[in-house]
C-alpha positions, 0 to 999 in steps of 0.5 A: 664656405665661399664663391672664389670671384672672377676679379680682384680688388685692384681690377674692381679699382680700376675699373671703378676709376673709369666706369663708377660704381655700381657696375655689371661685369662680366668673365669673357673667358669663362663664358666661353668656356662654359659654352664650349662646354655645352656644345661638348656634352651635346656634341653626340646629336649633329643637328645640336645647338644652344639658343641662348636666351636673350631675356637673360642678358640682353646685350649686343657685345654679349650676344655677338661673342656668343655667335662667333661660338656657333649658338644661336638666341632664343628671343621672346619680343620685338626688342629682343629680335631687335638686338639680335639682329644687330647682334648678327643672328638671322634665320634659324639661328633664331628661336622667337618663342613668345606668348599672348604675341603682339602682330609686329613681334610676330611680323619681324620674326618672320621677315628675320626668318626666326624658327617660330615657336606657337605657344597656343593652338590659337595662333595658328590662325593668328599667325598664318593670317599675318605672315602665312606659315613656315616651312618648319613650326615648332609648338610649345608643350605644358604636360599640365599635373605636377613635375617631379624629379627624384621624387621631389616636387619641381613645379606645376604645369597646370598651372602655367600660362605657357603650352598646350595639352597634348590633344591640342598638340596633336590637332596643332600638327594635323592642322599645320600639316594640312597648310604646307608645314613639313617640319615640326619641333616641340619646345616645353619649358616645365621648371627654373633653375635645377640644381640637378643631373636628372632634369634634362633627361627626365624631360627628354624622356616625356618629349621624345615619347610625345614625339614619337607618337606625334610622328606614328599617328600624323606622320609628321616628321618631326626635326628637332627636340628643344629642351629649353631652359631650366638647367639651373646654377648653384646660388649658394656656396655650398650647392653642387653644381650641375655637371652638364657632361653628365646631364648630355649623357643623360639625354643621350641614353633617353635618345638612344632608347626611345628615337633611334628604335623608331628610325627618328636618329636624325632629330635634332636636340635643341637647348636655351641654357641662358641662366646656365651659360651667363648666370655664374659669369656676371657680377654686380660690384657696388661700393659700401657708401653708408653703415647705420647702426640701430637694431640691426646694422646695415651697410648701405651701398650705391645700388639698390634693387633697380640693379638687381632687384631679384633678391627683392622680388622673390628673396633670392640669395646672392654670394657677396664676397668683399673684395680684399678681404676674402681671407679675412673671418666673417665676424660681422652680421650685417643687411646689405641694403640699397637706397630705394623707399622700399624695405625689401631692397635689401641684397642680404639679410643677418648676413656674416660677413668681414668688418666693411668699411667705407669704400669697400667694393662687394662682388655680388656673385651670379648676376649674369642672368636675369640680373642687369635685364630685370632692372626698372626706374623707381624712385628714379634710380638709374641703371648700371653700366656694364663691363666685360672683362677679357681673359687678358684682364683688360676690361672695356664697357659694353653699355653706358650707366642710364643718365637722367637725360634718358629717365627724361627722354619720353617727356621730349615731345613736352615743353618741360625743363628738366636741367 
């Protein structure tokens, strides 16, 4: 089986010719349509907005297209709220969702008017003591046991860092309540990359129940309901994707069952579907530079784990398609590798793949999130540059590759020569 990628060998040229390899590139006119979907399957809820998380691609001309489609940006630091701003967003179409929060992250996204997300009933006084409570807070929700959907075992609650129980949630309320706060939202954030329908629902299900309980004991009225991520994309080819019109559906019916009996119809659904809106969307193209033949045979490529370091870090599989050659049999098992002094910088293990030669382009399928942003410097290497392609196919650059000059850029205080 095999991933169809969103451009040709003569485009990766093309672009190669002014923006050399490796680079990130990125479908303008699939991510739009992938966003317009979203707001289509939600579309039954009028209060609907997706907040896409910035931690996911983290770049302005990115960012900016997705305000012009009406979604907002959830942001987790300083930095984030920072290119957001510079993005467009301000007020509420920013959810600053953050744990163990340094003062200024906190500080910024209330001069910004962000929707504030508490992680802990801790920072209630924390944040109060900074910048006094908002009208509207939000408080992040761990059901702590285990998470399961369809009987399978998704993940563990208890044992993550992020939320609070749910006495702590109700004592967050009254607390907030007895300051001034008049809307609350509830935000939780159980399981990564779901490659199901039932997901979302099945949350939907344990927060609306929570909500409507919060409301019957404090009488808070509570304004919206955020999903956040978790609806996941199909890494490997022969994955089912999510089907989101069926997944809206889903949480509809839940809406339907448990808010609208209580007289709670005007709460809001909210979403941070980073993964899900930009995941498919995005690519790393790297050039075949080396082959090594030993007990295995390797092909080396001019990028390494600093440009996508997540197959390294927990072993997840990337499609990789070699441009020109997707008719052509895979015969040819192969370790994609980069060259950093690590072992595990490896893009493909006994992959079966076309013969590649030298000057190949590989397409490294759903790099869109989490790809590019969770890059680093070792062994110095530097990180890509960026590329949004048009839906006319013309492409432009949307971030420079990193030049030793900013590897050096925090000695400049020093007197060290670095030419």
């Amino acid at each position: 089986m095999r991933k169809v990628p969103f451009i040709d060998r003569k485009l990766a040229e093309e672009i190669d010719a002014k923006i050399p390899t490796p680079y990130y590139v990125y479908d303008e006119e699939g991510m739009i349509r992938n966003i317009e979907n979203i707001k289509s399957a939600f579309a039954w809820n009028k209060g609907f907005k997706e907040y896409f998380a910035v931690k996911a691609t983290p770049n302005p001309f990115l960012l900016a297209i997705m305000k012009e489609h009406g979604i907002g940006v959830d942001c987790s630091s300083l930095t984030e709220l920072m290119i957001s701003k510079a993005a467009g967003f301000c007020g509420d179409d920013i959810m600053f969702s953050s744990n163990e929060t340094p003062a200024e992250d906190y500080v910024l996204a209330k001069k910004l008017g962000a929707i504030i997300n508490l992680d802990d009933i801790t920072h209630i006084d924390y944040f109060d003591s900074l910048c006094g409570l908002n009208e509207t807070m939000s408080i992040r929700f761990n059901p702590g046991g285990i998470f399961t959907v369809s009987n399978g075992i998704m993940d563990n609650p208890q044992d993550a860092k992020y939320g609070m129980t749910e006495e702590q949630m109700y004592e967050a309320v009254k607390i907030m309540m007895d300051r001034g706060v008049k809307h609350f939202g509830i935000h939780s954030f159980l399981v990564s990359n779901t490659v199901t329908n039932d997901y979302y629902p099945m949350l939907a299900q344990q927060l609306f129940d929570l909500a409507v309980s919060i409301h019957e004991k404090t009488g808070a009225h509570i304004a919206f309901v955020n999903l956040s991520g978790g609806v996941g994309i199909p890494y490997t080819p022969d994955q089912e994707p999510n089907d989101i019109f069926v997944i809206g559906d889903g949480v509809r019916k839940i809406y339907e069952k448990v808010f609208v009996p209580k007289g709670m119809d005007d709460v809001a659904i909210y979403t941070e579907m980073g993964r899900y809106v930009m995941g498919p969307f995005g690519a790393l193209v790297t050039k075949a530079i080396h082959e090594k033949h030993i007990y295995k045979e390797y092909i080396g490529v001019d990028a390494c784990a600093v440009n996508l370091m997540r197959p390294a870090m927990y072993g997840s599989y990337h499609h990789i398609t070699v441009l020109g050659k997707e008719d052509e049999p895979c015969t040819c098992m192969y370790d994609i590798v980069g060259g950093l002094c690590e072992n595990n910088d490896k893009f493909a293990i006994d992959r079966m793949l076309p013969k590649i030669e030298k000057g190949d382009y590989l397409f490294i399928h759903d790099t869109g999130a989490h790809g590019y942003s969770m890059g680093y410097n070792y062994n110095g290497k530097l990180r890509s540059a960026e590329v949004l392609v048009h839906p006319d196919r013309s492409f432009e650059m949307i971030r420079r590759a990193e030049t030793p000059e900013d590897y050096f850029a925090t000695f400049d205080f020093s007197d060290f020569d670095f030419r």
